[in-house]
DSSP file (Angstrom, degrees, kcal/mol; ACC not computed):
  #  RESIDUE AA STRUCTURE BP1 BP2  ACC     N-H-->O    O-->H-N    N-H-->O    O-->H-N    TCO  KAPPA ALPHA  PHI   PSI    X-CA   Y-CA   Z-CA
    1    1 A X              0   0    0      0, 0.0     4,-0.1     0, 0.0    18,-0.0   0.000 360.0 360.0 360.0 -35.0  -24.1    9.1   -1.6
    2    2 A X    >   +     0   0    0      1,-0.2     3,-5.1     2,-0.2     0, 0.0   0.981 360.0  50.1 -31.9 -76.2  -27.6    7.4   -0.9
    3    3 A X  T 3  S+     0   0    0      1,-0.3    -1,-0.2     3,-0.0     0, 0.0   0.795 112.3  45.1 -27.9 -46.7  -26.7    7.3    3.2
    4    4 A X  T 3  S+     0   0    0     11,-0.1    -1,-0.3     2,-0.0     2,-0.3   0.375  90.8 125.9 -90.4  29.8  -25.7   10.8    3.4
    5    5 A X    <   -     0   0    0     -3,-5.1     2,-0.2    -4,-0.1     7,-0.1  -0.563  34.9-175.3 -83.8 120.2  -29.2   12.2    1.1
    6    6 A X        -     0   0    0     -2,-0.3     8,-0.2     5,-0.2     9,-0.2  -0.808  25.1-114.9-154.2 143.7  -31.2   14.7    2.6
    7    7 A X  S    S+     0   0    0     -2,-0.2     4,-0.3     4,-0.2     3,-0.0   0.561  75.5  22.2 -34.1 154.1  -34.4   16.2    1.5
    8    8 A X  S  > S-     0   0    0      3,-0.2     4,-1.6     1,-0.1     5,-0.2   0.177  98.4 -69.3  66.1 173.2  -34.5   20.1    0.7
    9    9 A X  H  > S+     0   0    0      1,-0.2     4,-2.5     2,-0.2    -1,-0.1   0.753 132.0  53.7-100.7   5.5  -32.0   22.3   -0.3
   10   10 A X  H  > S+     0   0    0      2,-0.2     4,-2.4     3,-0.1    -1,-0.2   0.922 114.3  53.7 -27.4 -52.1  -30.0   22.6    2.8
   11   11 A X  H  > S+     0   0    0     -4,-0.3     4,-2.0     1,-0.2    -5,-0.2   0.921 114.4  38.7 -43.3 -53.7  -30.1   18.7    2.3
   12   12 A X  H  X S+     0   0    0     -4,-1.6     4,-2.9     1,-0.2     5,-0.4   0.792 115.2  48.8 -76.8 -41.0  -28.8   19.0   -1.2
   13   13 A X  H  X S+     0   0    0     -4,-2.5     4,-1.8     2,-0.2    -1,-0.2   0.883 113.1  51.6 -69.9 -18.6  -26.3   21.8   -0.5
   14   14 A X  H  X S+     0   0    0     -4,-2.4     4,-0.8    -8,-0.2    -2,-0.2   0.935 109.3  54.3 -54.3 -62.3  -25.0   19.6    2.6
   15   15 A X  H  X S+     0   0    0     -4,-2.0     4,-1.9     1,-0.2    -2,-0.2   0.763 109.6  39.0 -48.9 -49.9  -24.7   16.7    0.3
   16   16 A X  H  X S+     0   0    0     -4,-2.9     4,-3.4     1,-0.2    -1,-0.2   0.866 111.7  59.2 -90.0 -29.7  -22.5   18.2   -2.5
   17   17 A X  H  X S+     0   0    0     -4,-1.8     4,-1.9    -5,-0.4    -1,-0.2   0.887 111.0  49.1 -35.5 -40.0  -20.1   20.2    0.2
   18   18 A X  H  < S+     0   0    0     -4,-0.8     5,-0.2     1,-0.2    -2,-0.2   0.919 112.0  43.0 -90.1 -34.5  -19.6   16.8    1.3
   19   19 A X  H  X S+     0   0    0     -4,-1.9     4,-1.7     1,-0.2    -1,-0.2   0.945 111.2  54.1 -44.2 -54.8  -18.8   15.3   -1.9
   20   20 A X  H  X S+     0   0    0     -4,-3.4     4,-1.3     1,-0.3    -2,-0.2   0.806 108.8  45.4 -61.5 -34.8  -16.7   18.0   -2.9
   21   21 A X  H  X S+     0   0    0     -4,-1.9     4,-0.5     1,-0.2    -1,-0.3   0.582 119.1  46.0 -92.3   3.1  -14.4   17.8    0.2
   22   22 A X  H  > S+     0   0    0     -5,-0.2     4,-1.1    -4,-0.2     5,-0.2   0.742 119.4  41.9 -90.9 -16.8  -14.4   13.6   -0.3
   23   23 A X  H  X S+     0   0    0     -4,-1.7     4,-2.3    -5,-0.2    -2,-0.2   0.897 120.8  40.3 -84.3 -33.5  -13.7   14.4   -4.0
   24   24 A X  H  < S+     0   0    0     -4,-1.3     4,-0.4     2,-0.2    -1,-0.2   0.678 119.6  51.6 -92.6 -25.0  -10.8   17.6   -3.2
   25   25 A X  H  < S+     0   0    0     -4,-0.5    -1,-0.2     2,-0.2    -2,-0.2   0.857 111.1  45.0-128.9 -54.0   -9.5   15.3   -0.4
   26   26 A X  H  < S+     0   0    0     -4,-1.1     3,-0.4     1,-0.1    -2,-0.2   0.844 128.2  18.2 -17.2 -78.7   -9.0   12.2   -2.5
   27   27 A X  S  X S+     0   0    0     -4,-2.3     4,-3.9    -5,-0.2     5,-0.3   0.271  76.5 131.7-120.7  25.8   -7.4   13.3   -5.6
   28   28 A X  T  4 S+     0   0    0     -4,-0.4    -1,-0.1     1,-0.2    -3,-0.1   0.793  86.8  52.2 -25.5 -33.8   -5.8   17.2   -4.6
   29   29 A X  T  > S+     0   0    0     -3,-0.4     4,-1.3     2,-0.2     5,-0.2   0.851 106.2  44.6-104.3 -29.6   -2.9   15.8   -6.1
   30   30 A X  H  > S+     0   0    0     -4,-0.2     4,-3.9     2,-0.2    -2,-0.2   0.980 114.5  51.0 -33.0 -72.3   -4.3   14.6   -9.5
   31   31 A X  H  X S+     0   0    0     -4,-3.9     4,-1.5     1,-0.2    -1,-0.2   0.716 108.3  52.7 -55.6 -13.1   -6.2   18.0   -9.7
   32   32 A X  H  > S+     0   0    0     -5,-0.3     4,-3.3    -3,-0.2    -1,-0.2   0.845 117.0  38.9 -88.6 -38.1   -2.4   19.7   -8.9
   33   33 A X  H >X>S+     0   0    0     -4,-1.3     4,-2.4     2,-0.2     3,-0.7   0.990 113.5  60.0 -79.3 -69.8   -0.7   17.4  -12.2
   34   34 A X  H 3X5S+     0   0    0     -4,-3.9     4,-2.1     1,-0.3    -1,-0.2   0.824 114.3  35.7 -38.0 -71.1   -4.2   18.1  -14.2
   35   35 A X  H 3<5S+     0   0    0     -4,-1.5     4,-0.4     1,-0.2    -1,-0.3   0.743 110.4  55.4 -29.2 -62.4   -3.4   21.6  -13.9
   36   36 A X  H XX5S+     0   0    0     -4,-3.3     3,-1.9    -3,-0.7     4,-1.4   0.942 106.5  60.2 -22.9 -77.9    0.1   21.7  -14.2
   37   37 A X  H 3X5S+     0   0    0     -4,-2.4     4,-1.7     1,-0.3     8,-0.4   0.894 105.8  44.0 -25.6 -51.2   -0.5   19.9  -17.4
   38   38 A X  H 3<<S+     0   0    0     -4,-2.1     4,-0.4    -5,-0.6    -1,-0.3   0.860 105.4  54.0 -87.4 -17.9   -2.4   22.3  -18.7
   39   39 A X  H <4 S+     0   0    0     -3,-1.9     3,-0.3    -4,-0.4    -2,-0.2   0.990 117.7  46.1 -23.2 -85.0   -0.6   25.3  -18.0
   40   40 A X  H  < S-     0   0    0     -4,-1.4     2,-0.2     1,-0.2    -2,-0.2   0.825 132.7 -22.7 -15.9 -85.4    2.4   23.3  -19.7
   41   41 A X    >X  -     0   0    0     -4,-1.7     3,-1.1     1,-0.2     4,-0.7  -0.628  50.1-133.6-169.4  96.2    0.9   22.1  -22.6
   42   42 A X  H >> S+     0   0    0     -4,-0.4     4,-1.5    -3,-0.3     3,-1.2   0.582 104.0  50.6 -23.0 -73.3   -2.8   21.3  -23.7
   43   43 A X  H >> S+     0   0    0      1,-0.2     4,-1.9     2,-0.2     3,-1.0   0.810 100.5  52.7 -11.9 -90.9   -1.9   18.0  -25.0
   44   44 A X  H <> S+     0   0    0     -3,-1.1     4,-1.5     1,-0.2    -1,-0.2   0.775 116.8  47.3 -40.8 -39.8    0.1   16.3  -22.4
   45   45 A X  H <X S+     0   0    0     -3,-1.2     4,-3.7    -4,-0.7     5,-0.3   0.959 108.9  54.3 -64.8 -48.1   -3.4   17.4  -20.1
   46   46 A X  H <X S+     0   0    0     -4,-1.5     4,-2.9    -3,-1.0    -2,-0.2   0.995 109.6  48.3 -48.5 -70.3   -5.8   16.0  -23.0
   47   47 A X  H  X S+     0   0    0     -4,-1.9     4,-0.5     1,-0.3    -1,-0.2   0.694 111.8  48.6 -78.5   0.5   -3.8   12.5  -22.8
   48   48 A X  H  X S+     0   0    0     -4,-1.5     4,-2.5    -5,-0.3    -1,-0.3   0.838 108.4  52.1 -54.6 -50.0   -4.1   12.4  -19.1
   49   49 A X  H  < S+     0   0    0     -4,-3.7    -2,-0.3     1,-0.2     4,-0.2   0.528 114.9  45.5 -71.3  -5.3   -7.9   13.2  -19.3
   50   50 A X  H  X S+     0   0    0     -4,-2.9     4,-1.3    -5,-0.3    -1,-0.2   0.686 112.0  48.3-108.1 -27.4   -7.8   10.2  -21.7
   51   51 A X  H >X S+     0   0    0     -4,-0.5     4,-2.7     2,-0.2     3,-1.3   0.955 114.1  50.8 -54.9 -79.8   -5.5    7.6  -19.3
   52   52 A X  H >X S+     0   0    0     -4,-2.5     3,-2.4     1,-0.2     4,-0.7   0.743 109.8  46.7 -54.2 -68.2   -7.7    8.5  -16.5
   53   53 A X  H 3> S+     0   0    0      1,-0.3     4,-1.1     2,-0.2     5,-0.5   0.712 111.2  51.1 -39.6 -28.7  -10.9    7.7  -18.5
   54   54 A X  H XX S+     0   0    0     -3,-1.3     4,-1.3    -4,-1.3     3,-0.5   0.984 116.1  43.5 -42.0 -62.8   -9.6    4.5  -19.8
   55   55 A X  H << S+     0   0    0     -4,-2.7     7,-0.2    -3,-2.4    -2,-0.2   0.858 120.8  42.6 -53.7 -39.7   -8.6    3.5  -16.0
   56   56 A X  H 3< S+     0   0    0     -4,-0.7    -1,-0.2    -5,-0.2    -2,-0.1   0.297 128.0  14.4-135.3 -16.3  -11.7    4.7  -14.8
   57   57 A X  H << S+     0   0    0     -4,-1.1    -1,-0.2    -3,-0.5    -3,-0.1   0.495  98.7  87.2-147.8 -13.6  -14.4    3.7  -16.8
   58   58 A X  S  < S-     0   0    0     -4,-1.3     3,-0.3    -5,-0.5     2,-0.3  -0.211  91.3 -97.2 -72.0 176.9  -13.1    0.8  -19.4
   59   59 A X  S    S+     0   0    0      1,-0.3    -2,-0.1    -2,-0.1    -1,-0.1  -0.525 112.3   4.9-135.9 154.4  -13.5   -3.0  -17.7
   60   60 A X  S >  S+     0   0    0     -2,-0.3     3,-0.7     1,-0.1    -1,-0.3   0.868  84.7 139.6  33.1  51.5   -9.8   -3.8  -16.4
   61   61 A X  G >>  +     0   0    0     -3,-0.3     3,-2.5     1,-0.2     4,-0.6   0.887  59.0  75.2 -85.8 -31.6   -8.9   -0.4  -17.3
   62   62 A X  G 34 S+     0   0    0      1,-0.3     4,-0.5    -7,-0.2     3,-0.4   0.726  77.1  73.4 -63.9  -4.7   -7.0   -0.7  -13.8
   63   63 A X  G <> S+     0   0    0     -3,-0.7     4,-0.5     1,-0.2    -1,-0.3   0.449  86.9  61.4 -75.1  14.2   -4.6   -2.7  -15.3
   64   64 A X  H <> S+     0   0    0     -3,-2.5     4,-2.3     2,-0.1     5,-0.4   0.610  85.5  74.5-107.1 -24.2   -3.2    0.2  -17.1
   65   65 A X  H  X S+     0   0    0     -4,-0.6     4,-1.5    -3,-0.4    -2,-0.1   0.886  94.2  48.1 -53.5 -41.1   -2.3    2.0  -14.0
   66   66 A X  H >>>S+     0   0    0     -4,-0.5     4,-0.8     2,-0.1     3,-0.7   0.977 123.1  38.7 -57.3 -85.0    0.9   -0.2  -13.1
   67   67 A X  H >X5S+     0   0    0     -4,-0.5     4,-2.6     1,-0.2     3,-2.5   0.862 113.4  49.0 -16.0 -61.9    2.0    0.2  -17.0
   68   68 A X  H 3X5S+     0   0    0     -4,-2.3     4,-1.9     1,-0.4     5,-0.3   0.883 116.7  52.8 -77.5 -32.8    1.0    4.1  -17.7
   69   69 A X  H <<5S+     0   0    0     -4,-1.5    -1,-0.4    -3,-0.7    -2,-0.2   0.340 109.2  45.2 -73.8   6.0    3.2    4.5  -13.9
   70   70 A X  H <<5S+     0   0    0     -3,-2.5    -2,-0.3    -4,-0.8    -1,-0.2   0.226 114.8  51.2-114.4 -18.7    6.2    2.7  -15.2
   71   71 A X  H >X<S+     0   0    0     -4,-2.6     3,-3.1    -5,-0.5     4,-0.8   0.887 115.4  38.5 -84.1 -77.7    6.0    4.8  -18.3
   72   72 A X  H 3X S+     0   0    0     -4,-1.9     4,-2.2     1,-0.4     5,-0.3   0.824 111.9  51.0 -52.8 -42.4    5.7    7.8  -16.7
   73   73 A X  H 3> S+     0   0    0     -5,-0.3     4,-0.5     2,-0.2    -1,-0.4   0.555 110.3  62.4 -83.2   2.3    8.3    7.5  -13.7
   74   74 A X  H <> S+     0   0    0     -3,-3.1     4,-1.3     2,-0.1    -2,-0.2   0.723 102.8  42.0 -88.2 -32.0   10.5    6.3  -16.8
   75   75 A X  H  X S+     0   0    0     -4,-0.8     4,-1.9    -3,-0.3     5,-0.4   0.768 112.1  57.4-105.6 -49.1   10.3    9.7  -18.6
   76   76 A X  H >X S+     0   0    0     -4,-2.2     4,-2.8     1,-0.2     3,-0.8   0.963 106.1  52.4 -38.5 -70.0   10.9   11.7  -14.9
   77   77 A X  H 3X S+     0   0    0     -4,-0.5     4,-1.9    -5,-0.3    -2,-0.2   0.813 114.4  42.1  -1.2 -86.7   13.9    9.6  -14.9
   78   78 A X  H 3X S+     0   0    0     -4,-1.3     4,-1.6     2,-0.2     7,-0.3   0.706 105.6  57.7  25.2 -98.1   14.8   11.0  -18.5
   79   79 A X  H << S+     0   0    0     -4,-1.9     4,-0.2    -3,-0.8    -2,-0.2   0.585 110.6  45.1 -73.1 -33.4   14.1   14.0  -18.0
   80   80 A X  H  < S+     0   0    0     -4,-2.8     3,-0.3    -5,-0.4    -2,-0.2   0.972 118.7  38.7  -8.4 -95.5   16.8   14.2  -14.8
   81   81 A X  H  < S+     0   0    0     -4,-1.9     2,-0.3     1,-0.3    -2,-0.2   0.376 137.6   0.6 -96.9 -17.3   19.3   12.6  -16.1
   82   82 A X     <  +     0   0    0     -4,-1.6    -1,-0.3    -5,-0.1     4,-0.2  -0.642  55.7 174.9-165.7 126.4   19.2   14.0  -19.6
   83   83 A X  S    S+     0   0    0     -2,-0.3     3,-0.2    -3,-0.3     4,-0.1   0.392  70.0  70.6 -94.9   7.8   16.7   16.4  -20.7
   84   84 A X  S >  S+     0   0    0     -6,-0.2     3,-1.7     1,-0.2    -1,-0.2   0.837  89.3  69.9 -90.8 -17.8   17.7   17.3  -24.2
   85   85 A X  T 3  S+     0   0    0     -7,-0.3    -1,-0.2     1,-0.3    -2,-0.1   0.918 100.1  44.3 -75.8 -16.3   16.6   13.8  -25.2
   86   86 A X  T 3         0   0    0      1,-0.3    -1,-0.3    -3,-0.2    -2,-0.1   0.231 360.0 360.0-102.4   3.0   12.4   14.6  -24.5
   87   87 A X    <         0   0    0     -3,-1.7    -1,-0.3    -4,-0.1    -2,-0.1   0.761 360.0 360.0 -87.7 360.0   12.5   17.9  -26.3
């Protein structure tokens, strides 16, 4: 974010526009599931918003992405091919 800083707030307002469309541009599809989630069911959102902070902010925490995506594409699966078992 240093490189693109500039003074005043034009500078400032420039800067976080520019964030925001690297941030919106980046993870659109995160932020769609995040939602979803939370529509759905407060829970299921809460223990995304704790996976990603794990990954994201724990030392190896990216070794939980391969797992927490084999878990999860396991329960799509599931939910497919028989959904009464997940209620």
């Amino acid at each position: 974010m240093l490189r693109f800083y500039r003074s005043g707030a034009i500078g400032g307002l420039k800067l976080g526009l520019g964030h925001a469309m690297f941030c919106l541009g980046c993870c659109w599809a995160l932020m769609l599931v995040m939602f979803a989630a939370g529509v759905a069911h407060l829970y299921w959102m809460a223990l995304l918003a704790l996976i990603m902070l794990i990954e994201t902010t724990f030392p190896k925490g990216d070794r939980l992405v391969y797992p927490v995506g084999a878990i999860f594409a396991l329960l799509a699966l599931t939910t497919l091919v028989a959904p009464g078992l997940l209620v």
